[in-house]
Each structure stands twice: as C-alpha cells, then as structure tokens.
C-alpha positions as CSV (number, residue, x, y, z in Angstrom):
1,X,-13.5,20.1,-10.8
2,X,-11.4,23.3,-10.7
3,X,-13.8,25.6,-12.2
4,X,-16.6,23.7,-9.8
5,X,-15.5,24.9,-7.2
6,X,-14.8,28.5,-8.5
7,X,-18.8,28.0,-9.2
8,X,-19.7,26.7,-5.4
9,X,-18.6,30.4,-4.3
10,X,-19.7,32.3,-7.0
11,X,-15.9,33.2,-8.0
12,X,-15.5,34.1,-11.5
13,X,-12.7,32.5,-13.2
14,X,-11.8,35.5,-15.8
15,X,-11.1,37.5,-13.2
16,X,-8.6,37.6,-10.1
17,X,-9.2,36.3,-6.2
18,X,-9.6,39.4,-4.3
19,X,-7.5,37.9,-1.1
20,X,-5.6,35.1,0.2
21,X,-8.9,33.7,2.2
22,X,-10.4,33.4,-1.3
23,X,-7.2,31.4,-2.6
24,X,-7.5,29.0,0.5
25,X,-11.4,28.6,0.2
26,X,-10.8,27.6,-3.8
27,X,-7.9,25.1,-2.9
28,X,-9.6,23.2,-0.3
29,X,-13.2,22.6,-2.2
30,X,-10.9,21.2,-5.0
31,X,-9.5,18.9,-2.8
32,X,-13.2,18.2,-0.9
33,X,-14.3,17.4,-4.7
34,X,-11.4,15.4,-5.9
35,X,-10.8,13.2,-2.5
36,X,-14.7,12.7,-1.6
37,X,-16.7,12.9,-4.9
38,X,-20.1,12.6,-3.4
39,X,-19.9,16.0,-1.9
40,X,-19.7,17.7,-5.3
41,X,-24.0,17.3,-5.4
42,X,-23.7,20.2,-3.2
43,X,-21.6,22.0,-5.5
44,X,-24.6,25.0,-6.4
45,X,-25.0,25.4,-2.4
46,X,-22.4,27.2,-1.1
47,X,-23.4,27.1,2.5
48,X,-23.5,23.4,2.2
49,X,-20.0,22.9,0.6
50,X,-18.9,25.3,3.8
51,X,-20.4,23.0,6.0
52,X,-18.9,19.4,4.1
53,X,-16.1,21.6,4.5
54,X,-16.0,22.0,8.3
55,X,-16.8,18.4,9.2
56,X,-14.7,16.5,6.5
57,X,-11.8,15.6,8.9
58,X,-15.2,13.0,10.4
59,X,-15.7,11.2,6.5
60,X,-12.1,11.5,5.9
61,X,-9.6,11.2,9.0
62,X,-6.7,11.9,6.7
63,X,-8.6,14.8,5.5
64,X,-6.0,17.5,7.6
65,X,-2.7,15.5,6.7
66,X,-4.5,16.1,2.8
67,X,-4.3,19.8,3.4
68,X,-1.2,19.9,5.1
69,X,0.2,18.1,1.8
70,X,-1.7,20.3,-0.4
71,X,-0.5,23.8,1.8
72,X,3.2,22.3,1.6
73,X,2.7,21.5,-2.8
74,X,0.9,25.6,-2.8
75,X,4.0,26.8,-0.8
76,X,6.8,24.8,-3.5
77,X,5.0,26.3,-6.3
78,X,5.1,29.7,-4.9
79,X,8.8,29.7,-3.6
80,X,9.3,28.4,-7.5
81,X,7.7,31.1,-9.0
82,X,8.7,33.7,-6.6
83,X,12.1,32.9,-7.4
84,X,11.8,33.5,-11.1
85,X,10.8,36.9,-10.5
86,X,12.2,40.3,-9.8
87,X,13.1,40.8,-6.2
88,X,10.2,43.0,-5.5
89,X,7.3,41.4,-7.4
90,X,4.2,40.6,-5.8
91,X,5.2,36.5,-5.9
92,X,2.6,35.6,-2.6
93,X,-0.1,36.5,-5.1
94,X,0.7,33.9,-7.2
95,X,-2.2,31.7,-6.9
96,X,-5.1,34.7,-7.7
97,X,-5.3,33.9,-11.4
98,X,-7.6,31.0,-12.8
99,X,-4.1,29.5,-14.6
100,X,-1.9,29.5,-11.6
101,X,-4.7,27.7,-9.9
102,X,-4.7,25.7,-12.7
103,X,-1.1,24.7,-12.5
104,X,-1.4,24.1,-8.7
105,X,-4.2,21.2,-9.5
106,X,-2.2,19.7,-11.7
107,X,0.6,18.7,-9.1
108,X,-1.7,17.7,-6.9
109,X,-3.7,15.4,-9.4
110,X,-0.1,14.1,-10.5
111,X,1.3,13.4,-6.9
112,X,-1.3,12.6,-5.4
113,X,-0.6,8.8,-6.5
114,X,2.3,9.1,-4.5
115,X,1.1,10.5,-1.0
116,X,-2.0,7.7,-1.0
117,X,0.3,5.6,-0.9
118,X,2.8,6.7,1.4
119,X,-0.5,7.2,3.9
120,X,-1.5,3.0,2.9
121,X,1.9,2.4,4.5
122,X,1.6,4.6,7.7
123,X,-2.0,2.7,7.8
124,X,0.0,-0.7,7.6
125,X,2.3,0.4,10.5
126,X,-0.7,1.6,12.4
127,X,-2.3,-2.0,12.5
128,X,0.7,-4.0,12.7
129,X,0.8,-1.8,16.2
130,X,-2.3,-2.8,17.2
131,X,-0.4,-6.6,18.2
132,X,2.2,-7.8,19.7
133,X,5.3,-8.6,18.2
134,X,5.3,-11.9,17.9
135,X,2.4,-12.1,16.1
136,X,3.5,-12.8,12.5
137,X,0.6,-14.1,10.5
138,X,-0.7,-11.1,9.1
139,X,-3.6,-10.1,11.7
140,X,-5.2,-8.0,13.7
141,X,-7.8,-9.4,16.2
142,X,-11.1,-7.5,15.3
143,X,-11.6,-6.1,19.2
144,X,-8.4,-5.0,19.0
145,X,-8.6,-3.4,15.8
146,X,-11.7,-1.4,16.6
147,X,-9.6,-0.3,20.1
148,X,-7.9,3.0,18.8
149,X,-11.8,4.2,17.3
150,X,-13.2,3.2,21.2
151,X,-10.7,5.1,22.5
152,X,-11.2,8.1,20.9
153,X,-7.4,7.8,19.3
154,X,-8.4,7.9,15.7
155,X,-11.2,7.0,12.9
156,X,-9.3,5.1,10.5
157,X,-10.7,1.7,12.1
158,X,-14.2,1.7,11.7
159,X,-15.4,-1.0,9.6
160,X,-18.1,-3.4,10.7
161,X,-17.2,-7.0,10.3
162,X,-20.0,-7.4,7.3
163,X,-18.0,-4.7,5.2
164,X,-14.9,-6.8,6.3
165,X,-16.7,-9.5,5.4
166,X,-17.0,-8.3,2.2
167,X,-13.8,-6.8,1.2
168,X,-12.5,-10.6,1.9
169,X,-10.6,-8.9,4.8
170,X,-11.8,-10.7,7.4
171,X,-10.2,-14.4,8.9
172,X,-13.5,-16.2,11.2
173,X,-11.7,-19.3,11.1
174,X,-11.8,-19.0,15.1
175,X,-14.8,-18.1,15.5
176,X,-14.1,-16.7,19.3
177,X,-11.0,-14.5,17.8
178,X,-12.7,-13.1,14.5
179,X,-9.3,-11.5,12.7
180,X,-8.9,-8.7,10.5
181,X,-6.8,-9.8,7.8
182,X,-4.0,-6.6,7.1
183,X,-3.2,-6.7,2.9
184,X,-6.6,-7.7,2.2
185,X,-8.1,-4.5,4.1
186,X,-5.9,-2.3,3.0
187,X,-5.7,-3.7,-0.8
188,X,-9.7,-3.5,-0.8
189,X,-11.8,-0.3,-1.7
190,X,-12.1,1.1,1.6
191,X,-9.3,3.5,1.5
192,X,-9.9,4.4,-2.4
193,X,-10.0,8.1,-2.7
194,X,-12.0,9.4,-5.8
195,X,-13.1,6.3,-7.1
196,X,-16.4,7.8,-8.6
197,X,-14.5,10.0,-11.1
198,X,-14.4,8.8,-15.0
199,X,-10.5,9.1,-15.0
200,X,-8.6,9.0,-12.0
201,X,-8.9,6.3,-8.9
202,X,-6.1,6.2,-6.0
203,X,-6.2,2.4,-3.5
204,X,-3.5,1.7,-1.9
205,X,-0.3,-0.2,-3.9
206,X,-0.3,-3.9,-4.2
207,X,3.2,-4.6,-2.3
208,X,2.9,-8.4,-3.5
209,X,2.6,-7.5,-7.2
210,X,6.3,-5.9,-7.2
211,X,7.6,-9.3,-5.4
212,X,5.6,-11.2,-7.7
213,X,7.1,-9.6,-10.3
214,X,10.9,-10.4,-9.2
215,X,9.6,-13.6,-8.7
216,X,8.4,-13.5,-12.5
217,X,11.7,-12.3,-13.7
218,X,14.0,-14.5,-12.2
219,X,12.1,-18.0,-12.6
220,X,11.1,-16.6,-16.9
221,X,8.4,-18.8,-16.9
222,X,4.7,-19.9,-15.6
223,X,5.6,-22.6,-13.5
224,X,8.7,-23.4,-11.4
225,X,9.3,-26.5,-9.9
226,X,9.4,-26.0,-5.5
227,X,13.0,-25.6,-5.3
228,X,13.5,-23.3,-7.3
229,X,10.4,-21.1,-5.7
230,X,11.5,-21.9,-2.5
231,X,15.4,-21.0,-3.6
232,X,14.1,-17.4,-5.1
233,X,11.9,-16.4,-2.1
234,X,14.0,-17.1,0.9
235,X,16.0,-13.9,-1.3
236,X,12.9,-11.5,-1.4
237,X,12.7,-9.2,1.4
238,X,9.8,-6.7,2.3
239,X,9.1,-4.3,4.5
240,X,8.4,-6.8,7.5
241,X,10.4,-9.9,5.6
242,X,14.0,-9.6,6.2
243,X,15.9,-11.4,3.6
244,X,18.1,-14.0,3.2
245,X,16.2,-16.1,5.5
246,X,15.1,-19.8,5.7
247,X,11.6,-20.7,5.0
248,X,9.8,-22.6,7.5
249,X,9.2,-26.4,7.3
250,X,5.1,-25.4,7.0
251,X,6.1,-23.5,3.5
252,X,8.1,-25.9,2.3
253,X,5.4,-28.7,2.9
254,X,2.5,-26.5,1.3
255,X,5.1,-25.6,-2.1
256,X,5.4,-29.3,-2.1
257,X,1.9,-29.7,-2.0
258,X,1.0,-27.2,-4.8
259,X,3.5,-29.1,-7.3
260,X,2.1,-32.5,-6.2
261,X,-0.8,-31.4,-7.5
262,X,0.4,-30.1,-10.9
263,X,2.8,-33.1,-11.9
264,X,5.6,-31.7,-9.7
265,X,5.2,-28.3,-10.9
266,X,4.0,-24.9,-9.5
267,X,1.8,-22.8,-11.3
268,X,2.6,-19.3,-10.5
269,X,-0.6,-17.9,-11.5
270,X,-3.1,-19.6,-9.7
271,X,-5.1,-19.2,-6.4
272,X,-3.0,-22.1,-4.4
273,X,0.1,-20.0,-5.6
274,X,-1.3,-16.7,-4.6
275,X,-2.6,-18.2,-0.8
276,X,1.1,-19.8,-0.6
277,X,2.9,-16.2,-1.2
278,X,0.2,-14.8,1.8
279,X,1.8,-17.2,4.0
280,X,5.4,-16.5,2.7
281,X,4.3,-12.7,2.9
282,X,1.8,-12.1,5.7
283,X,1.3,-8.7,5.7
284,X,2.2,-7.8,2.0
285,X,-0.1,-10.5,0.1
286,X,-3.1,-10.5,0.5
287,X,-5.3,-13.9,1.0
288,X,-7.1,-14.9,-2.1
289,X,-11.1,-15.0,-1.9
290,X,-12.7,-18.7,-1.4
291,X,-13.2,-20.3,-5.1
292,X,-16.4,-19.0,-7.1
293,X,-16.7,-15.5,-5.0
294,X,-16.5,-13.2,-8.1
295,X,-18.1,-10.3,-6.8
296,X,-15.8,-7.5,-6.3
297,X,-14.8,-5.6,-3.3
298,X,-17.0,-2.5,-3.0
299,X,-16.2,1.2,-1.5
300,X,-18.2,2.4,1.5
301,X,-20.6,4.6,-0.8
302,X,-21.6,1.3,-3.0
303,X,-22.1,-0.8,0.3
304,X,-24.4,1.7,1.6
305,X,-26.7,2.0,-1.7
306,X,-26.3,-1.5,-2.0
307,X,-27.1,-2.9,1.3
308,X,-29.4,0.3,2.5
309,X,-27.0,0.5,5.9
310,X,-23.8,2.0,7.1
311,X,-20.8,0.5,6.8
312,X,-18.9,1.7,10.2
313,X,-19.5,-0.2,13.4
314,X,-21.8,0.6,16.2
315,X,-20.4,0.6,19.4
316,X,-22.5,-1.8,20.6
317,X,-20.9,-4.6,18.0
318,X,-17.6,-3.6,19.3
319,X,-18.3,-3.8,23.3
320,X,-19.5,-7.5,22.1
321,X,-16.8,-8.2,20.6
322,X,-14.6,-7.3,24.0
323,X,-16.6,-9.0,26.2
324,X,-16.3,-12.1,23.6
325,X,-12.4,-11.1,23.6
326,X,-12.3,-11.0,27.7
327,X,-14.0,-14.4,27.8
328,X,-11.8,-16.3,25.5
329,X,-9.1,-18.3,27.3
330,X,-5.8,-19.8,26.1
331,X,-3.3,-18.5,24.0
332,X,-4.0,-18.1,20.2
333,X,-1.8,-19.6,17.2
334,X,-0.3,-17.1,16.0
335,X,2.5,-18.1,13.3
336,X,2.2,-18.9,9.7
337,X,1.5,-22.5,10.1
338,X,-2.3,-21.6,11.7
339,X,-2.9,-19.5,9.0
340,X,-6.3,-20.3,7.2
341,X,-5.5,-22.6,3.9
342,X,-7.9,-24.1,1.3
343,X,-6.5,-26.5,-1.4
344,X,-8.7,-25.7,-3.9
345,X,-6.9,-24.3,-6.9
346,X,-8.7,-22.0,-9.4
347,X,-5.5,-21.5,-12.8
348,X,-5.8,-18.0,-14.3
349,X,-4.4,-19.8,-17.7
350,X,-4.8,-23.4,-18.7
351,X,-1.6,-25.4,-18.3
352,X,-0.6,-28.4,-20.0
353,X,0.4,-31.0,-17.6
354,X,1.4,-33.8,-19.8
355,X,3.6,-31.7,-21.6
356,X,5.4,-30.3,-18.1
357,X,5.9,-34.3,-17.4
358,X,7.8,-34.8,-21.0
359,X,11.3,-35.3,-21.2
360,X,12.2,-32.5,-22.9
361,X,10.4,-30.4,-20.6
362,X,12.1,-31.7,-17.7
363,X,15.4,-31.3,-20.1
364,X,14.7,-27.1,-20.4
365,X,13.7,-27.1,-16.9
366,X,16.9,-28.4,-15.6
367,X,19.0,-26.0,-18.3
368,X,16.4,-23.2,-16.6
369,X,17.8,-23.9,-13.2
370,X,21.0,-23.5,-14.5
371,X,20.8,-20.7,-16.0
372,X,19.4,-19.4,-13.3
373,X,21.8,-20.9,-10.5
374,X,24.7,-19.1,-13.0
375,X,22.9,-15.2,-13.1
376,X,23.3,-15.5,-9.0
377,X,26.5,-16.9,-9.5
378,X,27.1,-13.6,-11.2
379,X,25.1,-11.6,-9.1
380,X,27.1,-12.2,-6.5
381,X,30.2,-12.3,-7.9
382,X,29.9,-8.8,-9.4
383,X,28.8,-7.6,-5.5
384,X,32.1,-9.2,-4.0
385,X,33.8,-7.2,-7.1
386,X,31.9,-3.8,-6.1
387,X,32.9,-4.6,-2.4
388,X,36.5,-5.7,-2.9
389,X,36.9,-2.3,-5.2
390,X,35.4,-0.4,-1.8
391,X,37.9,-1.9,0.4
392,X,40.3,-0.5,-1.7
393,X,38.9,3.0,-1.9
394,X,38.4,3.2,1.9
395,X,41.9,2.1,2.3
396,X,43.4,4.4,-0.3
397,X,41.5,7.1,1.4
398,X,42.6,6.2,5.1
399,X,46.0,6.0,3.8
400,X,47.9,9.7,5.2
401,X,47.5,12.1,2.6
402,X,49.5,15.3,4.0
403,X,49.6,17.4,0.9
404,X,46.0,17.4,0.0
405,X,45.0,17.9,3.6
406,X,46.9,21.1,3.5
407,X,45.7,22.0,0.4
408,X,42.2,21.3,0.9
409,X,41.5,21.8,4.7
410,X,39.3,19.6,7.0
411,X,36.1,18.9,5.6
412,X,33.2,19.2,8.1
413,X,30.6,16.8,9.3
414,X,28.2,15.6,6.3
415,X,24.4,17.4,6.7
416,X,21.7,15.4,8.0
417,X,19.1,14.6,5.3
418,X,15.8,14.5,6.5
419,X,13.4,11.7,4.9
420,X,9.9,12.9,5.3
C-alpha cells in the first residue's frame, strides 16, 4: 500500500521527497488506502485520489481524528529519531526516505488495533448519550438514534433500519418504538475499517468475550449449575455494570429456566446462555440472532453490491420515524425484564444430559463448587492481607519521622498524569 501511494503521485521511491508537503501528501493516501480500501481503484489517477482525499471526512467521520492520530505517531517517531542524532542534524527530515516512511507504516499498521478500538468505545458512549439514564436495557430508540445525523451534529448514525436489520442490530419487538440494539451495532461490520484487505481487518472488540472468559475460568467447565452462574456474575463488572451487585429476580428466573431445560444445568455455550449474558450485560453482549439466521453480518460496501442500494438513511425514513415517535403515547419499558427473549436454544457442542444427571456427576459438581467457593475464600483473604499490610504502611508512614524530614526535605505535590 506504501509504495501505492508513492505511485498515485508519481513519487519515486529510490529517491527522496523534495518537501514536507510531499511527506504529508504520502502519509495521508496510505492512510486513505489502508482505512477505506475501495478508494485504491483510483490509485493511477492522481487527481482522483486528491479529490477521495478532500471529501473523506463524508465516507469516514472519524477520518480527521485518523489523521490527528497518524500526525501525533509521525511526530513520536521524529522526536525518537531526532533524539538519537547529533544536535544539529537535519532530524525534521526524517520521513523523506522510502525506509523511514516505511518504518512510520508499520506503527501505524501495528496500533492501529488499538485506536479502533478506543474510537468503538467513544462510539458506545456516544449512543448510550442519546437516552436517558434510566434506561438500562441496552437501547437506543431509532428516532433518536438518527437525531445527532438530523441535526447536523455528526455522521456516525446513519444507518437505515434494513442494514440494521441486517446486522441483527435492530429490536422491532415494539413495533411503534423500533430500537437500535447498542453491542450488536457496534460488534457488526459497520465500523470495520479495511476489511477488503487479504491480511489485516479492525471491528470493534467483543467486550463480552473477555467476561465470558472470566466466566470460563472461574466455573472450568461447560456447564454450571444457576448458582453458581448467578454467584460468579453478580462479581463481573463492566464498563456500565458496577460490581458486586445483586441480580434481578427476572435473571435469576431466566438462569433457572435455562437449567430446567438441560437437567438442571447451564450450558455456557449455547444461544439461551449467550441471550441470558445480554440481559445480564446490556450494553456489552450483544443479542444473539433468531435460530437458523446463518448469514453473516455484512459491511456497507457488500450491502450495496448485494442489495443494489445505499445503506445510509434518507431523511425522509427518519422524519417518519419522528412523527411515529411524536405520536406514540405512554411510557416505554425500559429495564431488563422487557428485553426481547426467545427460548429456543441452538448448543455450539453436544452435551450429554444423562450423564450431567449421574451421581457422580452431581458428586464432581458439588467438589467443583467447592473448590471454587475455597479460591474466593482465598481471593479474598489474600486482599484483606494486601489491605491490612497497607494500613500498616500508611501508618508507619504518618508516624513523625523528624530525622528523615530534615534530611530529605518536603516532597512536592505528585504531577498530574494525563490519560488520553
């Protein structure tokens, strides 16, 4: 892709960039290449990778923030380098050879993993903003999703309800308050970046599949028995699940319900599982598709070929859906125990029921509770150990200490670290 775009300008790559206007031109048609792959069949027209150039921010609304990121990487490197050198070396120049360039795409290619996904969470944020507080289940009503786009706010919203439709993001079981479901948007392929190149594809992190796998780790085996589940969650926070907390009657009921089904058992790998977690986890897992949809979320480009039709929506669909939104009366159920369930269950891996109901099987599940029950036990004795041997610290450091102030002065106030 590198030399590419040293080709769309007709810049050789044996020799050196004349300017730092030439540097800046090479840089960003990487990034145009590597973050929106269709635009490299303009790649022999320079005048049309100028103009993809100019109105990229419109395909891509992240597309500045990219460059900002990509500016702020260049300037690293070049501090770096410049620092390596003699005082009075030439170090802004660093970038005008084909292998410095070279060296530059290859941070970006290995962070870029990184800032996708600190952009999925800001989107997250974003939505989550679009409602009220209260509202806990995980959803954004579609008129007001499409409300920062109306407004002129931002382009990140743009999806039309059949692309929603497709991506399994979107909740019509109220027909008069269509919902956008949040994981399931942001977990499908509409905010891949450079998913038509042979090696590399960034979507946005699964947040349920690290819970999942504490989960995993602390029950050791494919089914749990609703207690236990129950016992291990109420310990799992998120970003928008504090934790410890009590689970709701309306969980507990549905866990219950899952093991009725499987001889008192709960298969952790199945759909009934995965829908329970959505409730447990609104906005981090996602809702599972309806049994016996196997077709696969697609990205905008492969809805378009496939369907012959844009997928953003016209403004026409979303002043419909405001009038619809203006027209509905009463107050919508909002908590978890509205949320959309289906008990059909659909088992990743065949389980063997009869044998779960055995004796001996009930015999190692009961020795797995307690070994599990005795790891807490020592979780949390070895975090009252760690806070007891704090208390001490603090107090042998409060305790006065004349000597060593003398010796050592007042220390100052501690710097403020900046998280960005």
């Amino acid at each position: 892709l590198l030399s590419m775009a040293y080709e769309a300008h007709n810049l050789s790559m044996h020799e050196l960039l004349e300017n730092e206007a030439q540097e800046d031109l090479v840089i960003k048609t990487f990034t145009l290449f590597y973050t929106m792959p269709w635009t490299q069949e303009t790649r022999k027209n320079s005048s049309a990778v100028r103009l993809h150039l100019e109105s990229a921010h419109k395909y891509n609304p992240a597309w500045n923030d990219t460059l900002l990121w990509v500016e702020d990487l260049a300037g690293t490197l070049k501090y770096q380098n410049h620092a390596g050198q003699r005082r009075f070396s030439k170090g802004e120049a660093y970038f005008r050879s084909y292998l410095a360039m070279v060296h530059l795409v290859e941070h970006i290619t290995d962070g870029y993993g990184l800032y996708q996904d600190i952009q999925c969470r800001e989107l997250k944020n974003m939505m989550m903003g679009l409602e009220t507080q209260e509202r806990n289940d995980g959803r954004v009503l579609l008129a007001n999703f499409y409300m920062p786009y109306r407004k002129g706010t931002h382009d990140f919203f743009v999806e039309r309800p059949e692309y929603l439709q497709s991506l399994g993001a979107l909740d019509e079981s109220d027909p008069k308050r269509p919902s956008v479901i949040v994981p399931n948007f942001l977990y499908g392929r509409a905010f891949c970046v450079a998913t038509d190149n042979a090696f590399q594809s960034f979507c946005c992190v699964d947040q349920c599949n690290v819970l999942m796998e504490t989960l995993e780790q602390s029950v050791a085996h494919s089914v749990a028995s609703p207690g236990l589940i129950a016992e291990v969650v109420a310990g799992l926070p998120s970003d928008t699940v504090a934790a410890p907390r009590n689970l709701s009657g309306s969980l507990r009921g549905k866990l219950d319900a899952i093991a009725k089904q499987h001889g008192g058992h709960v298969p952790l790998h199945g759909r009934l599982f995965a829908q329970w977690m959505h409730h447990a986890f609104p906005n981090e897992c996602p809702q599972p598709r309806e049994p016996g949809v196997t077709e696969a979320p697609m990205t905008h480009n492969e809805w378009r070929a496939r369907q012959n039709t844009t997928s953003y929506v016209s403004k026409q669909v979303i002043q419909e859906l405001l009038d619809l939104a203006a027209k509905t009366e009463g107050p919508a159920c909002e908590d978890e125990s509205c949320m959309l369930w289906a008990d059909e269950e659909e088992l990743i891996t065949d389980i063997d029921l009869k044998a779960l109901a055995s004796p001996r099987a009930e015999w190692l599940h009961g020795q797995q509770n307690v070994v599990c029950f005795l790891a807490m036990c020592g979780a949390v004795a070895a975090l009252i150990s760690i806070l007891l041997e704090s208390v001490r610290s603090s107090a042998s450091i409060l305790r006065p200490q004349v000597s060593k102030a003398a010796s050592f002065g007042t220390d100052g106030p501690p710097s403020r670290v900046h998280l960005i």
